[in-house]
Residue, then its C-alpha position, 0 to 999 in steps of 0.5 A: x775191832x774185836x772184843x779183846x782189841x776193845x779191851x787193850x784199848x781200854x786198858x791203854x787209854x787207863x794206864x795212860x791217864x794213870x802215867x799222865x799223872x806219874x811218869x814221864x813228868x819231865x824230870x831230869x830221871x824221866x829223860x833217862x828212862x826208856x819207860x818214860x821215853x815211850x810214854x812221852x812218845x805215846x802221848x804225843x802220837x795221833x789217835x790212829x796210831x795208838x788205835x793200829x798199835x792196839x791192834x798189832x798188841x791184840x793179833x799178837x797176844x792172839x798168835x801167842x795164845x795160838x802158839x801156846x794151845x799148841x804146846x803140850x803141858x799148856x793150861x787149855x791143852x789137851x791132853x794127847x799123850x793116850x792118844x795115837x801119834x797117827x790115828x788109824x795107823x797101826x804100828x806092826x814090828x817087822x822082824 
């Protein structure tokens, strides 16, 4: 795995160790709520599948950072606007 997959996966395991504690306790409004829904489900999931899910979650903040270094106005994008649409092309009016 990579560095930022390692890092997600920390993050998880913290945030669940937190929930283990503060959501989904099994009340009668946890049963209600989606939030607490999926952290049940995510506490009772093997390792494995925590493990791919982190992975899927750090290909797609990677595919969303791609997305967004190619949009202009981006913080990290750069600036293209003085620089030709087509470089070595010159544009020539016809008359």
């Amino acid at each position: 795995m990579s560095s930022a997959a390692d890092e997600l996966g920390q993050l998880l395991a913290t945030v669940k160790d937190w929930t283990s504690a503060h959501l989904a306790t099994d009340q009668a409004e946890c049963r209600l709520c989606p939030v607490c829904q999926a952290i049940a489900a995510l506490r009772e999931s093997r390792p494995e599948v925590v493990e791919q899910l982190t992975m899927a979650a750090a290909s797609l903040v990677a595919a969303a950072r791609s997305f967004l270094d190619g949009v202009p106005g981006t913080p990290g994008t750069p600036d293209r606007s003085s620089a030709p649409e087509h470089p070595g092309v010159e544009h020539i009016d016809v008359a």
